[in-house]
C-alpha positions as CSV (number, residue, x, y, z in Angstrom):
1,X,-68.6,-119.1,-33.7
2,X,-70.5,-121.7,-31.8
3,X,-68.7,-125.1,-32.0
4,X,-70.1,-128.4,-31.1
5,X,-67.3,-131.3,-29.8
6,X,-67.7,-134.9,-31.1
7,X,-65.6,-138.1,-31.3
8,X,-66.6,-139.4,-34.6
9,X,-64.7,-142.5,-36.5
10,X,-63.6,-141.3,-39.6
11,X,-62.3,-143.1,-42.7
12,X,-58.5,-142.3,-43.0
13,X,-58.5,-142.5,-46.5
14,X,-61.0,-139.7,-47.5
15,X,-59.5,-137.5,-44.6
16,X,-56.2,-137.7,-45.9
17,X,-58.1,-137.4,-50.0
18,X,-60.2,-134.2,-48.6
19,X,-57.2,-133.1,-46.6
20,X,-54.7,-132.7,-49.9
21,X,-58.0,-131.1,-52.0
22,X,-58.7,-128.5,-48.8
23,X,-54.8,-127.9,-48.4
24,X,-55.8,-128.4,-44.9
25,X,-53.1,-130.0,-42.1
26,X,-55.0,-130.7,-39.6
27,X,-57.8,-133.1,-38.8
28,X,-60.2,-130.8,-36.9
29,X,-59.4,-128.3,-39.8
30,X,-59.6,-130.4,-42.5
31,X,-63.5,-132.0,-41.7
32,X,-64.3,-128.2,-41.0
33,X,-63.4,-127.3,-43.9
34,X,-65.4,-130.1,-45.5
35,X,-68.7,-128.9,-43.9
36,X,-68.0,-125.4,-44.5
37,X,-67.6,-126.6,-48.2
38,X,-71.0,-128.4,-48.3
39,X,-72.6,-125.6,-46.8
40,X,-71.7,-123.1,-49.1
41,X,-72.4,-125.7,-52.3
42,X,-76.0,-125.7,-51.0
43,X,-76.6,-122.3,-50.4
44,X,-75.2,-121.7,-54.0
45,X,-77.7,-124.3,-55.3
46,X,-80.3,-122.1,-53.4
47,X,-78.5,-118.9,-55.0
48,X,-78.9,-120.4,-58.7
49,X,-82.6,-122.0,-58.3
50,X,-83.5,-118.3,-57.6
51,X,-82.1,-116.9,-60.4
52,X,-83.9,-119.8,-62.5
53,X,-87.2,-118.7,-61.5
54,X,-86.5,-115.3,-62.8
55,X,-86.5,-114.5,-66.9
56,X,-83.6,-112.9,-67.9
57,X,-83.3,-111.1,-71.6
58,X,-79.9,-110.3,-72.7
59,X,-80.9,-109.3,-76.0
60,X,-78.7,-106.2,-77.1
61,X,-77.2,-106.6,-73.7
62,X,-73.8,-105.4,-75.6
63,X,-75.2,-101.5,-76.5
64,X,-76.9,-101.1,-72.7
65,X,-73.6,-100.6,-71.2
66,X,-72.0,-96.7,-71.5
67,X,-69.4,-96.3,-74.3
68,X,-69.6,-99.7,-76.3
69,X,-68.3,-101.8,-73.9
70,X,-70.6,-103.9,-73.0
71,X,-70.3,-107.8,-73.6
72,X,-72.9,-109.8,-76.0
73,X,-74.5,-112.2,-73.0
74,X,-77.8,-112.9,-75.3
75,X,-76.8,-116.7,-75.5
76,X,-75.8,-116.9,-72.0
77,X,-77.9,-119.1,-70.2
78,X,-78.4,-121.1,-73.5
79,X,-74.5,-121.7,-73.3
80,X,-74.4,-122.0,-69.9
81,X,-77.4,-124.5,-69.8
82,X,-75.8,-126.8,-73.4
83,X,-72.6,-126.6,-70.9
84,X,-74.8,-128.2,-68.4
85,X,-76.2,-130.7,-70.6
86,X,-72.5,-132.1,-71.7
């Protein structure tokens, strides 16, 4: 893994806020943490703007899978989109 060193002012404060939410306990750890955090957050955003482009039908989702056991996921990405809304 490539690193890059800086000396970068930060504000004690939001270290020590991001530090407790990371359960980080370091400095160098916690802000890489941070960025690693952000990183992934957009490249999920990436991940679900692809799957908006794509129609999905879940009707009778619940009889394709073998032996019954499938899950009803027809109102799936109207619940997940209301969820959204709210």
């Amino acid at each position: 893994m490539d690193m890059t060193r800086i000396t970068v002012d930060v504000n004690d404060e939001w270290l020590d806020a991001a530090r407790e939410v990371l359960g980080t306990d370091t400095k160098v750890a916690t802000i890489n943490a941070a960025l690693h955090a952000f990183a992934v957050r957009r490249q999920a955003r990436e991940i679900l703007a692809a799957f908006d482009q794509v129609e999905m039908d879940f009707a009778e989702s619940s009889e394709a899978w073998r032996y019954g056991g499938g899950r009803d996921l027809s109102r799936l990405a109207e619940d997940a989109r209301d969820a959204e809304a709210a």
